[in-house]
C-alpha positions, 0 to 999 in steps of 0.5 A: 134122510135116506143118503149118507154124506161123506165129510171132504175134511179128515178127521183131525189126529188127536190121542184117544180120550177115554170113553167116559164114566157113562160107557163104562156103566153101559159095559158094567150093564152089558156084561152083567146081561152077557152072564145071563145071556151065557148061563141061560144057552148052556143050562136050557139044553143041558136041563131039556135032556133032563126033561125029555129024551125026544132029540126033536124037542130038544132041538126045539130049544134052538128053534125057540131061541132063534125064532124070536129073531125073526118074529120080533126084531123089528117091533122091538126095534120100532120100541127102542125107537119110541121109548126111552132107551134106558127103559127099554134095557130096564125093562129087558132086564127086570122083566127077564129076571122075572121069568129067570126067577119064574123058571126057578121056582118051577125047578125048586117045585119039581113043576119043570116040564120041558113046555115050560123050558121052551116058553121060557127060552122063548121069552129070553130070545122076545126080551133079548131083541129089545136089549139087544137093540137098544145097547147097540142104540145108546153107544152112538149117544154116549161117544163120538163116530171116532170112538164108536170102532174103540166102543164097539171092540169092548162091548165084544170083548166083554161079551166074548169073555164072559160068554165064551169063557166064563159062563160056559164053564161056571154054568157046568159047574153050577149045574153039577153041583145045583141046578139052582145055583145056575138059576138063580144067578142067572135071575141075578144077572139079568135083575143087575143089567136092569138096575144099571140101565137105570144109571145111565145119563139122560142123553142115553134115552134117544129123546134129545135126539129124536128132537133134533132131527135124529142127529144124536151122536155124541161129541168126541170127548164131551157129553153135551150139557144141554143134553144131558137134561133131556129126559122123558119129561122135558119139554119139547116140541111135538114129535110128530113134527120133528120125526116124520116116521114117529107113530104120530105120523105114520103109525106102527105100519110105517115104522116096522118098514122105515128100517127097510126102507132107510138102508135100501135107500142108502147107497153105503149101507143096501149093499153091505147089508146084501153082502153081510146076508150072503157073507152070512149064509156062508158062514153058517153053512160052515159052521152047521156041522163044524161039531161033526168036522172036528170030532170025526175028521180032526179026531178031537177027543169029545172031552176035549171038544170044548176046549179045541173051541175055545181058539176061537174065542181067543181069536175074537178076544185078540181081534177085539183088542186090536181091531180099532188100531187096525182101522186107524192104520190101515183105514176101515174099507181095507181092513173089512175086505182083508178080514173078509177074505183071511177068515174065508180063506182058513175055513177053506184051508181047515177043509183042504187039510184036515189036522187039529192044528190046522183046524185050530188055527183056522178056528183062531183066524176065522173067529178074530177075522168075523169080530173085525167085522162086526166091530166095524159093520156095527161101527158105520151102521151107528154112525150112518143112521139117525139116531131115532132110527137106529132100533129099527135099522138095527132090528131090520139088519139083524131079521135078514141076516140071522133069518137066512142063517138057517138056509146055511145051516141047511145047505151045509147039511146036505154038503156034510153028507158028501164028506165032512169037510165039504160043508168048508170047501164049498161055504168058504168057496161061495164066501170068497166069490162074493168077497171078489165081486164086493172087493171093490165096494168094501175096500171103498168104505169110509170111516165111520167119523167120516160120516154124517146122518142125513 
Protein backbone atom coordinates (compact mmCIF):
# COMPACT_ATOMS: atom_id res chain seq x y z
CA UNK A 1 0.00 0.00 0.00
CA UNK A 2 2.84 2.15 0.70
CA UNK A 3 5.03 1.52 -2.70
CA UNK A 4 4.19 2.72 -6.11
CA UNK A 5 4.90 0.07 -8.83
CA UNK A 6 6.07 0.86 -12.11
CA UNK A 7 4.43 -0.80 -15.05
CA UNK A 8 7.48 -2.61 -17.54
CA UNK A 9 4.85 -2.00 -21.02
CA UNK A 10 4.47 1.50 -22.26
CA UNK A 11 1.59 2.76 -22.88
CA UNK A 12 0.15 2.11 -25.98
CA UNK A 13 0.04 5.21 -28.47
CA UNK A 14 -3.63 6.11 -29.10
CA UNK A 15 -5.28 9.88 -30.41
CA UNK A 16 -6.72 11.26 -27.14
CA UNK A 17 -10.48 10.62 -26.62
CA UNK A 18 -12.51 13.36 -25.09
CA UNK A 19 -12.83 13.30 -21.54
CA UNK A 20 -16.12 12.65 -21.13
CA UNK A 21 -19.95 14.47 -20.36
CA UNK A 22 -18.77 13.71 -16.52
CA UNK A 23 -15.53 15.87 -16.40
CA UNK A 24 -17.15 18.24 -18.51
CA UNK A 25 -19.71 18.95 -15.28
CA UNK A 26 -16.85 18.71 -12.77
CA UNK A 27 -15.09 21.78 -14.87
CA UNK A 28 -18.80 23.57 -15.26
CA UNK A 29 -18.65 22.69 -10.96
CA UNK A 30 -15.20 24.11 -10.71
CA UNK A 31 -15.53 27.04 -12.74
CA UNK A 32 -18.58 28.22 -11.07
CA UNK A 33 -16.75 27.97 -7.56
CA UNK A 34 -13.70 29.34 -9.05
CA UNK A 35 -15.99 32.69 -9.48
CA UNK A 36 -16.77 32.41 -5.97
CA UNK A 37 -13.49 31.75 -4.78
CA UNK A 38 -12.36 35.04 -6.99
CA UNK A 39 -15.02 37.54 -5.91
CA UNK A 40 -14.64 36.63 -2.26
CA UNK A 41 -10.34 37.46 -2.49
CA UNK A 42 -11.00 40.58 -4.20
CA UNK A 43 -14.03 41.91 -2.32
CA UNK A 44 -12.98 40.86 1.61
CA UNK A 45 -9.79 43.14 1.46
CA UNK A 46 -11.61 45.63 -0.57
CA UNK A 47 -14.56 45.66 1.93
CA UNK A 48 -11.84 45.44 5.34
CA UNK A 49 -10.50 48.93 4.49
CA UNK A 50 -14.16 49.77 4.26
CA UNK A 51 -14.72 48.64 7.68
CA UNK A 52 -11.25 49.60 9.66
CA UNK A 53 -8.52 51.83 9.07
CA UNK A 54 -6.27 49.54 11.34
CA UNK A 55 -3.53 47.90 8.67
CA UNK A 56 -3.26 44.77 11.18
CA UNK A 57 -6.82 43.97 11.04
CA UNK A 58 -6.55 43.85 7.56
CA UNK A 59 -3.81 42.00 7.52
CA UNK A 60 -5.77 39.87 9.38
CA UNK A 61 -8.10 38.84 6.29
CA UNK A 62 -4.69 36.95 4.76
CA UNK A 63 -4.27 35.31 7.82
CA UNK A 64 -7.98 34.13 8.22
CA UNK A 65 -7.92 33.05 4.94
CA UNK A 66 -4.67 30.97 5.08
CA UNK A 67 -5.11 29.52 8.35
CA UNK A 68 -7.65 27.13 7.51
CA UNK A 69 -5.01 25.47 5.23
CA UNK A 70 -3.02 24.59 8.20
CA UNK A 71 -5.79 23.78 10.57
CA UNK A 72 -8.09 21.78 8.69
CA UNK A 73 -6.78 20.37 5.72
CA UNK A 74 -6.15 17.32 6.85
CA UNK A 75 -9.48 16.60 8.60
CA UNK A 76 -11.31 17.87 5.45
CA UNK A 77 -9.06 15.24 3.97
CA UNK A 78 -9.88 12.39 6.08
CA UNK A 79 -13.80 13.74 5.10
CA UNK A 80 -13.33 13.57 1.50
CA UNK A 81 -12.22 10.05 2.11
CA UNK A 82 -15.16 8.98 4.15
CA UNK A 83 -18.13 10.53 2.63
CA UNK A 84 -19.53 10.40 -0.84
CA UNK A 85 -17.51 12.86 -2.72
CA UNK A 86 -19.96 14.46 -4.51
CA UNK A 87 -21.54 15.41 -1.07
CA UNK A 88 -18.69 16.65 0.23
CA UNK A 89 -18.58 19.32 -3.20
CA UNK A 90 -22.39 19.59 -2.28
CA UNK A 91 -21.88 20.48 0.94
CA UNK A 92 -18.71 22.80 0.37
CA UNK A 93 -20.83 24.50 -2.15
CA UNK A 94 -24.31 24.99 -0.33
CA UNK A 95 -22.96 25.54 2.89
CA UNK A 96 -20.68 28.34 1.28
CA UNK A 97 -23.48 29.94 -0.44
CA UNK A 98 -25.21 29.98 3.04
CA UNK A 99 -22.75 32.18 4.62
CA UNK A 100 -22.27 34.31 1.13
CA UNK A 101 -25.60 35.07 1.62
CA UNK A 102 -25.28 35.52 5.43
CA UNK A 103 -22.59 38.07 4.51
CA UNK A 104 -25.05 39.77 2.38
CA UNK A 105 -27.55 40.35 4.78
CA UNK A 106 -25.09 41.97 7.06
CA UNK A 107 -24.03 44.52 4.22
CA UNK A 108 -27.64 45.19 3.10
CA UNK A 109 -28.43 45.79 7.15
CA UNK A 110 -25.50 47.98 7.82
CA UNK A 111 -24.69 45.04 10.55
CA UNK A 112 -21.16 44.55 8.65
CA UNK A 113 -18.24 44.98 11.21
CA UNK A 114 -14.97 43.98 10.00
CA UNK A 115 -15.53 40.76 13.13
CA UNK A 116 -18.02 39.61 11.03
CA UNK A 117 -15.93 39.72 7.64
CA UNK A 118 -12.83 37.66 9.26
CA UNK A 119 -15.08 34.95 10.50
CA UNK A 120 -16.68 34.83 7.29
CA UNK A 121 -13.39 34.83 5.15
CA UNK A 122 -12.52 32.13 7.97
CA UNK A 123 -15.42 29.83 7.00
CA UNK A 124 -14.83 30.34 3.11
CA UNK A 125 -10.86 29.10 3.75
CA UNK A 126 -12.55 25.52 6.35
CA UNK A 127 -15.15 24.88 3.52
CA UNK A 128 -12.44 25.55 0.45
CA UNK A 129 -10.41 22.78 2.14
CA UNK A 130 -13.21 20.22 1.79
CA UNK A 131 -13.84 21.35 -1.90
CA UNK A 132 -10.63 21.78 -2.80
CA UNK A 133 -9.74 18.24 -1.95
CA UNK A 134 -12.58 16.41 -3.10
CA UNK A 135 -12.29 18.05 -6.81
CA UNK A 136 -8.95 17.29 -6.97
CA UNK A 137 -10.26 13.28 -5.67
CA UNK A 138 -12.86 12.80 -8.05
CA UNK A 139 -10.96 13.39 -11.51
CA UNK A 140 -8.78 10.21 -11.22
CA UNK A 141 -12.33 8.59 -10.91
CA UNK A 142 -13.73 9.81 -13.83
CA UNK A 143 -10.49 9.62 -16.48
CA UNK A 144 -8.07 7.18 -16.98
CA UNK A 145 -3.84 8.06 -15.54
CA UNK A 146 -3.19 8.76 -19.46
CA UNK A 147 -5.72 11.70 -19.26
CA UNK A 148 -5.44 12.73 -15.72
CA UNK A 149 -2.09 15.38 -17.11
CA UNK A 150 -4.87 16.59 -20.02
CA UNK A 151 -7.69 16.95 -17.17
CA UNK A 152 -5.51 18.55 -14.75
CA UNK A 153 -4.39 21.38 -17.65
CA UNK A 154 -8.24 22.31 -17.93
CA UNK A 155 -9.07 22.47 -14.09
CA UNK A 156 -6.11 25.08 -14.12
CA UNK A 157 -6.94 26.91 -16.91
CA UNK A 158 -10.39 27.17 -15.99
CA UNK A 159 -9.67 28.32 -12.69
CA UNK A 160 -6.56 30.77 -13.98
CA UNK A 161 -9.04 32.37 -16.34
CA UNK A 162 -11.83 32.91 -14.15
CA UNK A 163 -9.94 33.92 -11.35
CA UNK A 164 -7.24 36.00 -12.79
CA UNK A 165 -9.11 37.66 -15.54
CA UNK A 166 -12.68 37.40 -14.72
CA UNK A 167 -13.49 37.93 -11.37
CA UNK A 168 -10.85 40.45 -10.55
CA UNK A 169 -11.99 42.82 -12.83
CA UNK A 170 -16.14 41.93 -12.52
CA UNK A 171 -15.62 42.30 -8.56
CA UNK A 172 -14.03 45.96 -9.02
CA UNK A 173 -16.68 46.71 -10.79
CA UNK A 174 -19.38 45.36 -8.97
CA UNK A 175 -18.20 46.64 -5.88
CA UNK A 176 -18.09 50.53 -7.58
CA UNK A 177 -21.23 50.13 -8.67
CA UNK A 178 -22.94 48.03 -5.59
CA UNK A 179 -21.23 46.01 -2.98
CA UNK A 180 -24.20 44.01 -3.42
CA UNK A 181 -24.25 42.84 -6.71
CA UNK A 182 -20.52 41.63 -5.83
CA UNK A 183 -22.32 39.51 -2.84
CA UNK A 184 -24.94 38.14 -4.18
CA UNK A 185 -23.36 36.86 -7.26
CA UNK A 186 -20.81 35.64 -5.12
CA UNK A 187 -23.87 33.31 -3.04
CA UNK A 188 -24.91 32.54 -6.69
CA UNK A 189 -21.76 31.16 -7.51
CA UNK A 190 -20.91 29.06 -4.89
CA UNK A 191 -25.05 27.69 -4.64
CA UNK A 192 -24.57 26.60 -8.67
CA UNK A 193 -20.81 24.77 -8.00
CA UNK A 194 -23.10 22.59 -5.43
CA UNK A 195 -25.91 22.13 -7.45
CA UNK A 196 -23.87 20.32 -10.03
CA UNK A 197 -22.03 18.20 -7.95
CA UNK A 198 -25.07 16.91 -7.55
CA UNK A 199 -24.90 15.64 -11.20
CA UNK A 200 -22.19 14.12 -11.20
CA UNK A 201 -22.11 10.03 -11.82
CA UNK A 202 -21.88 7.64 -8.86
CA UNK A 203 -18.47 6.60 -9.68
CA UNK A 204 -17.41 10.24 -8.75
CA UNK A 205 -18.29 9.45 -5.07
CA UNK A 206 -15.17 7.11 -4.38
CA UNK A 207 -17.59 4.42 -2.69
CA UNK A 208 -16.70 1.85 -5.72
CA UNK A 209 -13.42 2.36 -5.13
CA UNK A 210 -12.83 2.10 -1.65
CA UNK A 211 -14.39 -1.30 -1.87
CA UNK A 212 -12.05 -2.64 -4.36
CA UNK A 213 -8.87 -1.86 -2.43
CA UNK A 214 -8.59 1.66 -3.24
CA UNK A 215 -7.82 0.95 -6.94
CA UNK A 216 -10.43 3.53 -8.35
CA UNK A 217 -9.07 5.22 -11.40
CA UNK A 218 -11.18 5.15 -14.45
CA UNK A 219 -10.46 3.07 -17.46
CA UNK A 220 -9.28 5.26 -20.50
CA UNK A 221 -12.08 6.17 -22.35
CA UNK A 222 -15.01 4.30 -20.71
CA UNK A 223 -16.72 4.87 -17.44
CA UNK A 224 -17.22 1.22 -16.13
CA UNK A 225 -20.96 0.42 -15.99
CA UNK A 226 -20.57 -1.62 -13.16
CA UNK A 227 -19.44 1.20 -11.38
CA UNK A 228 -21.52 3.38 -12.20
CA UNK A 229 -24.34 2.03 -10.07
CA UNK A 230 -22.44 2.18 -7.06
CA UNK A 231 -23.80 4.73 -5.17
CA UNK A 232 -23.86 5.34 -1.28
CA UNK A 233 -26.47 2.97 -0.66
CA UNK A 234 -25.17 -0.23 -2.58
CA UNK A 235 -24.65 -2.83 -1.11
CA UNK A 236 -21.45 -4.04 -0.43
CA UNK A 237 -19.00 -5.56 1.98
CA UNK A 238 -18.02 -3.94 5.31
CA UNK A 239 -15.38 -1.42 4.95
CA UNK A 240 -13.51 -2.10 7.62
CA UNK A 241 -12.50 -5.30 5.95
CA UNK A 242 -11.69 -3.92 2.73
CA UNK A 243 -9.96 -0.24 3.99
CA UNK A 244 -7.97 -0.90 6.85
CA UNK A 245 -7.31 2.80 7.42
CA UNK A 246 -11.15 3.58 7.16
CA UNK A 247 -12.55 4.84 10.66
CA UNK A 248 -13.76 1.16 11.54
CA UNK A 249 -10.37 0.06 11.76
CA UNK A 250 -8.53 2.85 13.04
CA UNK A 251 -10.61 5.71 14.08
CA UNK A 252 -9.83 9.53 13.14
CA UNK A 253 -6.23 9.35 14.82
CA UNK A 254 -5.25 6.66 12.28
CA UNK A 255 -6.48 8.48 9.43
CA UNK A 256 -5.35 12.07 10.08
CA UNK A 257 -1.61 10.34 9.74
CA UNK A 258 -2.41 7.85 7.11
CA UNK A 259 -1.61 10.66 4.74
CA UNK A 260 1.77 11.22 6.33
CA UNK A 261 2.50 8.07 6.49
CA UNK A 262 1.63 6.83 2.72
CA UNK A 263 3.87 9.55 1.04
CA UNK A 264 6.76 9.04 3.35
CA UNK A 265 6.67 5.59 2.88
CA UNK A 266 6.59 5.97 -1.05
CA UNK A 267 9.76 6.17 -2.41
CA UNK A 268 8.32 8.54 -5.73
CA UNK A 269 6.12 10.74 -3.90
CA UNK A 270 8.71 11.53 0.09
CA UNK A 271 11.10 13.16 -2.00
CA UNK A 272 8.73 15.23 -4.51
CA UNK A 273 6.72 16.44 -1.63
CA UNK A 274 10.30 17.37 0.32
CA UNK A 275 11.47 19.07 -2.89
CA UNK A 276 7.92 20.83 -3.53
CA UNK A 277 8.05 22.41 0.14
CA UNK A 278 11.70 23.88 -0.15
CA UNK A 279 10.87 24.59 -3.97
CA UNK A 280 8.02 26.41 -2.15
CA UNK A 281 9.78 28.35 0.29
CA UNK A 282 11.49 29.78 -2.32
CA UNK A 283 8.95 30.82 -4.21
CA UNK A 284 7.13 32.47 -1.72
CA UNK A 285 10.32 34.48 -0.59
CA UNK A 286 9.96 35.79 -4.01
CA UNK A 287 7.00 36.66 -4.31
CA UNK A 288 6.31 38.34 -0.42
CA UNK A 289 7.46 41.38 -1.70
CA UNK A 290 7.30 41.07 -5.43
CA UNK A 291 4.24 44.31 -5.21
CA UNK A 292 7.36 46.53 -3.80
CA UNK A 293 9.96 44.97 -6.83
CA UNK A 294 7.73 45.97 -9.37
CA UNK A 295 6.36 49.38 -8.13
CA UNK A 296 9.70 51.08 -6.94
CA UNK A 297 12.33 49.20 -9.00
CA UNK A 298 10.23 48.58 -12.29
CA UNK A 299 8.92 52.02 -11.89
CA UNK A 300 5.28 50.52 -12.62
CA UNK A 301 2.82 52.92 -12.51
CA UNK A 302 0.47 51.78 -9.19
CA UNK A 303 -2.77 51.87 -11.83
CA UNK A 304 -1.12 49.90 -14.05
CA UNK A 305 -0.03 47.34 -11.47
CA UNK A 306 -2.83 45.03 -12.11
CA UNK A 307 -2.13 45.04 -15.50
CA UNK A 308 1.74 44.37 -15.34
CA UNK A 309 0.27 40.93 -13.33
CA UNK A 310 -1.55 39.83 -15.67
CA UNK A 311 1.96 38.32 -17.85
CA UNK A 312 1.60 36.06 -15.30
CA UNK A 313 -1.74 34.92 -16.03
CA UNK A 314 -1.11 34.65 -19.57
CA UNK A 315 1.84 32.78 -18.63
CA UNK A 316 0.05 29.88 -16.90
CA UNK A 317 -3.17 29.98 -19.25
CA UNK A 318 -0.20 29.31 -22.00
CA UNK A 319 1.46 26.80 -19.82
CA UNK A 320 -2.24 24.98 -19.21
CA UNK A 321 -2.71 24.69 -22.76
CA UNK A 322 0.49 23.08 -23.74
CA UNK A 323 1.66 21.29 -20.74
CA UNK A 324 -0.05 17.91 -21.49
CA UNK A 325 1.59 17.95 -25.44
CA UNK A 326 4.83 18.81 -23.35
CA UNK A 327 4.94 15.41 -21.34
CA UNK A 328 3.75 13.42 -24.23
CA UNK A 329 7.08 14.76 -26.27
CA UNK A 330 9.43 15.17 -24.18
CA UNK A 331 8.24 12.68 -20.95
CA UNK A 332 6.88 13.97 -17.50
CA UNK A 333 10.71 13.76 -15.39
CA UNK A 334 12.30 16.24 -17.85
CA UNK A 335 9.74 18.47 -18.40
CA UNK A 336 9.24 18.81 -14.55
CA UNK A 337 13.14 19.57 -14.18
CA UNK A 338 13.26 22.03 -17.08
CA UNK A 339 10.38 23.86 -15.86
CA UNK A 340 11.63 23.89 -12.34
CA UNK A 341 15.08 25.42 -13.47
CA UNK A 342 13.56 28.09 -16.34
CA UNK A 343 10.85 29.55 -13.83
CA UNK A 344 13.93 30.04 -11.25
CA UNK A 345 16.06 31.25 -13.68
CA UNK A 346 13.51 34.31 -14.69
CA UNK A 347 12.91 35.31 -11.37
CA UNK A 348 16.90 35.42 -10.95
CA UNK A 349 17.33 37.42 -14.11
CA UNK A 350 14.03 39.78 -13.17
CA UNK A 351 16.50 40.31 -9.88
CA UNK A 352 19.71 40.99 -11.84
CA UNK A 353 18.26 43.38 -14.49
CA UNK A 354 15.87 45.17 -13.01
CA UNK A 355 13.34 46.62 -16.27
CA UNK A 356 9.62 46.28 -16.59
CA UNK A 357 10.22 43.97 -19.68
CA UNK A 358 12.38 41.90 -17.96
CA UNK A 359 10.43 41.84 -15.15
CA UNK A 360 7.15 40.86 -17.39
CA UNK A 361 8.53 38.31 -19.21
CA UNK A 362 9.91 36.85 -16.06
CA UNK A 363 6.42 37.21 -14.47
CA UNK A 364 5.08 35.41 -18.06
CA UNK A 365 7.90 32.42 -17.87
CA UNK A 366 7.96 31.92 -14.04
CA UNK A 367 4.12 31.84 -13.62
CA UNK A 368 3.58 29.25 -16.92
CA UNK A 369 6.81 27.35 -15.65
CA UNK A 370 5.03 27.06 -11.90
CA UNK A 371 1.50 25.70 -13.59
CA UNK A 372 3.57 22.84 -15.59
CA UNK A 373 4.43 21.95 -12.34
CA UNK A 374 1.40 21.70 -10.68
CA UNK A 375 -0.40 20.22 -13.55
CA UNK A 376 1.85 17.12 -13.48
CA UNK A 377 3.06 16.96 -9.58
CA UNK A 378 -1.19 16.97 -9.22
CA UNK A 379 -1.08 14.34 -12.16
CA UNK A 380 1.40 11.42 -10.24
CA UNK A 381 -0.25 12.25 -6.84
CA UNK A 382 -3.45 11.17 -8.45
CA UNK A 383 -2.29 8.64 -10.06
CA UNK A 384 0.17 7.09 -7.49
CA UNK A 385 -2.31 6.92 -4.64
CA UNK A 386 -5.17 4.92 -3.80
CA UNK A 387 -8.35 6.16 -4.37
CA UNK A 388 -9.69 5.89 -0.75
CA UNK A 389 -6.58 7.82 0.25
CA UNK A 390 -6.38 10.72 -2.09
CA UNK A 391 -8.29 13.35 0.53
CA UNK A 392 -5.92 12.78 2.97
CA UNK A 393 -2.61 12.77 0.61
CA UNK A 394 -4.09 15.53 -0.88
CA UNK A 395 -4.76 17.49 2.29
CA UNK A 396 -1.52 16.33 4.22
CA UNK A 397 0.54 17.66 0.81
CA UNK A 398 -1.01 20.87 0.47
CA UNK A 399 -0.80 21.64 5.19
CA UNK A 400 3.53 21.26 4.69
CA UNK A 401 3.48 22.99 1.46
CA UNK A 402 1.37 26.20 2.18
CA UNK A 403 2.21 25.81 6.19
CA UNK A 404 6.19 26.59 5.08
CA UNK A 405 4.87 29.55 2.46
CA UNK A 406 4.99 31.73 5.22
CA UNK A 407 8.46 31.01 6.23
CA UNK A 408 9.21 32.29 2.82
CA UNK A 409 7.01 35.34 2.74
CA UNK A 410 9.10 36.08 5.93
CA UNK A 411 12.60 35.24 4.63
CA UNK A 412 11.86 37.64 1.71
CA UNK A 413 10.97 40.06 3.86
CA UNK A 414 13.88 40.53 5.58
CA UNK A 415 16.26 40.24 2.32
CA UNK A 416 13.61 43.05 0.96
CA UNK A 417 15.20 45.33 3.40
CA UNK A 418 18.64 44.87 1.57
CA UNK A 419 17.18 46.27 -1.47
CA UNK A 420 14.43 44.99 -3.37
CA UNK A 421 15.52 42.86 -5.87
CA UNK A 422 17.45 40.46 -3.29
CA UNK A 423 14.35 38.74 -2.15
CA UNK A 424 14.66 37.16 -6.39
CA UNK A 425 18.51 37.14 -6.16
CA UNK A 426 18.79 35.05 -3.24
CA UNK A 427 14.88 32.92 -3.50
CA UNK A 428 15.84 31.97 -7.11
CA UNK A 429 19.37 31.26 -5.99
CA UNK A 430 18.10 28.83 -2.81
CA UNK A 431 15.50 27.41 -5.50
CA UNK A 432 18.27 26.45 -8.39
CA UNK A 433 20.59 24.59 -5.65
CA UNK A 434 17.83 22.42 -4.63
CA UNK A 435 16.78 21.87 -8.41
CA UNK A 436 20.73 20.66 -8.96
CA UNK A 437 20.60 18.43 -5.94
CA UNK A 438 16.84 16.97 -6.95
CA UNK A 439 17.80 17.25 -10.82
CA UNK A 440 18.52 13.61 -11.06
CA UNK A 441 15.38 12.36 -9.16
CA UNK A 442 12.94 14.73 -11.18
CA UNK A 443 14.23 13.88 -14.35
CA UNK A 444 13.65 10.00 -13.37
CA UNK A 445 9.80 10.70 -12.71
CA UNK A 446 7.68 8.38 -14.48
CA UNK A 447 4.33 8.85 -16.48
CA UNK A 448 1.82 8.93 -14.43
CA UNK A 449 -0.15 6.18 -16.98
CA UNK A 450 2.99 4.42 -16.07
CA UNK A 451 1.79 3.98 -12.46
CA UNK A 452 -0.04 1.61 -10.42
CA UNK A 453 -1.50 2.23 -6.75
CA UNK A 454 -0.40 -0.35 -4.34
Amino acid sequence: MSSTAVNSEPAPAMKPAPLGGAFTRVIAANLSSSLGDGIARVAAPLLAVQLTNDPLLVSLVAVAALLPWLLFAIPAGVLVDRIDRRLALALAGGVRALVAGGLLALHLTDALTIWWLLLVVLLYGVLETVYDGAIRAVVPSLVGRSDLPRANSRIEAVEIVVQQFLSQPLTSWLLAFSAAWALGLNTAAYAVAGGLALTLPAVASGIAARSFGGRGTARRGAEPAADAEEGPDSPRAPEAEQDPGSALAGGWRAELVAGFRFIWASKMLRPLWIVSVLIGICHAAITSTLVLFILERLDVPEAWYGTFLLAGAVGALTAAAITNRLKARFGTGPVMAVANAVGLGAWFLAGAFPLAWVGAVAIFVSFGCTTTWNVLVMSLRQAAVPNHLLGRVHGTWRTALWGAMPLGSLIGGLLARAGYSTPLIVGATAGLMVAAVGHRYIVSLPDPETLDPA
